[in-house]
N, C-alpha and C positions, 0 to 999 in steps of 0.2 A: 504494500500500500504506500507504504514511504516514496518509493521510486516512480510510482503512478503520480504523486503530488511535486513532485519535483522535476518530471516531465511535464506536467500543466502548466507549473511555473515558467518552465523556461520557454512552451509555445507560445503562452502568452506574451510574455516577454520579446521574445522574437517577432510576432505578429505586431506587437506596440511601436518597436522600433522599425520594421519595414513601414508600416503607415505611417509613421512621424518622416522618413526620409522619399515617399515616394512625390509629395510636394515638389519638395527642393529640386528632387531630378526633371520636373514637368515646369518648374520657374526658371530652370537653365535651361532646359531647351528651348521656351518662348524666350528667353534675350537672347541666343542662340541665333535663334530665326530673326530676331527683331535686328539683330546686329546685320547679319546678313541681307535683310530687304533694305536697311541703312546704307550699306555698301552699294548696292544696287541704285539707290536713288541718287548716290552722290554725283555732283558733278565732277570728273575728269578730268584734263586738259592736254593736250599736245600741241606743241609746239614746231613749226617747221613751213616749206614753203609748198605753197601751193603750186601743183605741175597739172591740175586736170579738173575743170570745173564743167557741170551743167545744171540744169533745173534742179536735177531729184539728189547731185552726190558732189562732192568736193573731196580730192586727194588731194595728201600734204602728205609730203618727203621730208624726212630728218633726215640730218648725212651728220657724218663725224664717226667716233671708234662704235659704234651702235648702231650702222644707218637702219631708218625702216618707215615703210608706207603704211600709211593707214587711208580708208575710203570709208566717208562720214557718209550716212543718207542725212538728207535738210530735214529737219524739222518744220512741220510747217508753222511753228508761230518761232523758228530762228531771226534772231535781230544780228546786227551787221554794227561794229564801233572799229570807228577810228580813220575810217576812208573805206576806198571802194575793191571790192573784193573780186579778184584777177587773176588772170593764171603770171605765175612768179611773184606772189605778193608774199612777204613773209607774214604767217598768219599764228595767232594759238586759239586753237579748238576746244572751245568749254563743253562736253559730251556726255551723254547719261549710256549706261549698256542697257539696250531693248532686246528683249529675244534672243542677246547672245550677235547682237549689232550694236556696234557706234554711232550712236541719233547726235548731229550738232545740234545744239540749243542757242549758242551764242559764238559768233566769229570775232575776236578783234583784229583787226589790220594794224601790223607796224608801220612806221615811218620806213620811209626806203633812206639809206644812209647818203647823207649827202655829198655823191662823189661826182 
């Protein structure tokens, strides 16, 4: 009988403790998620020049020890700062990832240096 009640103890016991930590485990996995669609929503940015533009996508080239292209689709409520946006303008791409694509949100044009 002894060993019957000191087995109850400790189911219980164990039962207390699983439900006291299975909260914790379902509150880190929603900041988990919450951190991740945070990531998601963040805005981006790349820097580099622009070599290929039309209506629906604009490419911009980074060159240096890294070079790499990237092809933004426009957003349609994209806004344009700083001058007017061309192919060989030096531009930085402010970008959200949709679907596992680079949506521009925001273009700024640099100054072209004055040579």
């Amino acid at each position: 009988m002894r060993h019957g009640r000191t087995w109850a103890a400790l189911l219980v016991a164990l039962t207390l403790a699983t439900a006291m930590t299975a909260p914790v485990g379902i509150a880190r996995a929603a900041a988990a998620q919450s951190t991740a669609k945070a990531k998601k929503q963040a805005l981006h940015q790349f820097t580099g020049v622009v070599t290929a533009l039309n209506e629906t996508s604009i490419t911009v080239e980074k060159s240096g020890k890294k070079p790499k292209t990237m092809v933004f689709t426009r957003h349609a409520e994209m806004n344009t700062q700083g001058g007017e946006l061309e192919r060989e303008s030096k531009v930085t791409v402010y970008y959200r990832d949709e679907d596992g694509k680079p949506v521009a949100r925001k273009v700024v044009v640099k100054e072209a240096d004055g040579s």
